[in-house]
C-alpha positions in Angstrom: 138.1 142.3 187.4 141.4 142.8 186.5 144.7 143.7 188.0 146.6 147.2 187.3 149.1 145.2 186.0 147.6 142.9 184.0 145.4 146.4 182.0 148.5 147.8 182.0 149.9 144.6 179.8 147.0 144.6 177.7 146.5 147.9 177.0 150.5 148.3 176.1 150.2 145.0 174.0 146.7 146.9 172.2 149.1 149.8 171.6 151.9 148.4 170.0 149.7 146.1 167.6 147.9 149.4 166.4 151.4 151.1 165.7 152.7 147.3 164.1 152.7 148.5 160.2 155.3 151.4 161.5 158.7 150.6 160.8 160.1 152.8 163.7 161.1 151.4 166.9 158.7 152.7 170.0 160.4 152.8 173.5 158.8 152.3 177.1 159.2 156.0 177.9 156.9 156.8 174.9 154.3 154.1 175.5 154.5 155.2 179.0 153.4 158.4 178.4 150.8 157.5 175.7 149.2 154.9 178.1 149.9 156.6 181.0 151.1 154.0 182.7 154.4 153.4 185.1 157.1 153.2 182.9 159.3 150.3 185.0 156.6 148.5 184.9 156.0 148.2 181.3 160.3 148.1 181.3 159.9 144.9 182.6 156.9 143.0 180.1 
């Protein structure tokens, strides 16, 4: 099993490679709240 931190990582790196063809730039606070997910934590990946 997992860690916390290390679903948190994949499911943040799963998120942004589904959003990749966008040309917009996503910040923590936003993946934060899409993942639901502690946003210093994902601050710091």
């Amino acid at each position: 099993m997992l860690s916390n931190a290390c679903q948190y990582a994949i499911r943040s790196m799963l998120y942004l490679a589904m959003l990749s063809d966008e040309s917009k730039i996503i910040g923590v606070k936003k993946i934060a709240e899409e993942l639901e997910a502690p946003q210093p934590f994902l601050a710091k990946l």
